[in-house]
N, C-alpha and C positions, 0 to 999 in steps of 0.2 A: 628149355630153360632160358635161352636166349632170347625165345619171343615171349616170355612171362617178364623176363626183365625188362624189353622191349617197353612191351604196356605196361610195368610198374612205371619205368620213366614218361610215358605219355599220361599216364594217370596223373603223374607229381608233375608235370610242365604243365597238364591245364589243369592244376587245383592253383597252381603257382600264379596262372595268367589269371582266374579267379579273382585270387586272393589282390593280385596285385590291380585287378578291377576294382576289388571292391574297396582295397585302401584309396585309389584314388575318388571314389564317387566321396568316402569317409573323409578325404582331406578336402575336395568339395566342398563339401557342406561343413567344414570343421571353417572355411576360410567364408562361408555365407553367415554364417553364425557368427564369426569374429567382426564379419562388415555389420550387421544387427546390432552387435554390441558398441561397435564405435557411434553408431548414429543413435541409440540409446543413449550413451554416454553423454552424447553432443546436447541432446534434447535435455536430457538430467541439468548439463549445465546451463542452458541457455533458460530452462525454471528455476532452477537458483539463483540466476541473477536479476531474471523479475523478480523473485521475492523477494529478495536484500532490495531490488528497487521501490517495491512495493512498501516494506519496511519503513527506509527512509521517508519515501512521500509521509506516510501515516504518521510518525516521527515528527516529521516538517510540519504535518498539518495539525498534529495533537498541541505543539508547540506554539503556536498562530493562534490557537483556541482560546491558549492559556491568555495568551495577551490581550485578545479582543475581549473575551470575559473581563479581564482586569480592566481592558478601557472604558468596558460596558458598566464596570461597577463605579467606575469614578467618574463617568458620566451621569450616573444617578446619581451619585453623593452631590454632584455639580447642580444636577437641577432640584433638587431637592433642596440645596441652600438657598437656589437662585429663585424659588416658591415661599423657603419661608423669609428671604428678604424683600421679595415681591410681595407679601401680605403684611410683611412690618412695615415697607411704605405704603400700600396702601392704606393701612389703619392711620398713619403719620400725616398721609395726604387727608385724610378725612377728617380727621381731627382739625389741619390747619384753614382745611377748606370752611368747618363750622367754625372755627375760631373767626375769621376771617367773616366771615357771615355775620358774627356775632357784634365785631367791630362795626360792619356795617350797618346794622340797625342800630348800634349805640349813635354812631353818625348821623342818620338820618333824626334819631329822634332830635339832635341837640338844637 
C-alpha cells in the first residue's frame, strides 16, 4: 500500500511538473501573442493617422479646386469681355479709320 501510494504521488508530482510545463509554454505564447497584438495595434494606428492625413490633404486639395475653378471661371468671363470689347474697337477703329479716309479724299478733291 505504501508503495502504491508512493507511485500515486510520483504519478501526481509529474502530471503536476506537466502540467506546470505546459502552463508556462501556454503563458509563453499568451505573452507572444499579447507583444503581436500591441504592434498590431501600433500599425492600426499609425494607418489611421495616414488616413485622417490623407483626408485632410484630399480636403485641402478638393478645396484649392473649388477656387481655381472659380478663378478659372472669372478668368473667362474676363476674357471674354476683353474679346467682345476687343471687337467693339475694332469695328470703332474701322469705322474711324474709313471715316477718316473719307475725309481724306473729300480733301484732296477740294
Amino acid at each position: 500500500e505504501f508503495e502504491a501510494a508512493n507511485a500515486a504521488v510520483e504519478q501526481t508530482q509529474s502530471e503536476k511538473k506537466e502540467s506546470e510545463s505546459e502552463k508556462k509554454k501556454v503563458e509563453t505564447r499568451l505573452g507572444e501573442v499579447k507583444a503581436d497584438l500591441r504592434g498590431a495595434k501600433q500599425k492600426l494606428e499609425a494607418s489611421q493617422a495616414s488616413v485622417k492625413e490623407g483626408q485632410a490633404t484630399i480636403a485641402t486639395l478638393e478645396m484649392r479646386k473649388g477656387e481655381v475653378e472659380s478663378e478659372l471661371k472669372m478668368a473667362r468671363s474676363d476674357l471674354i469681355a476683353s474679346n467682345e470689347s476687343n471687337s467693339a474697337l475694332n469695328k470703332n477703329s474701322a469705322k474711324l479709320l474709313e471715316d477718316a479716309r473719307k475725309e481724306n479724299r473729300k480733301l484732296r478733291q477740294q
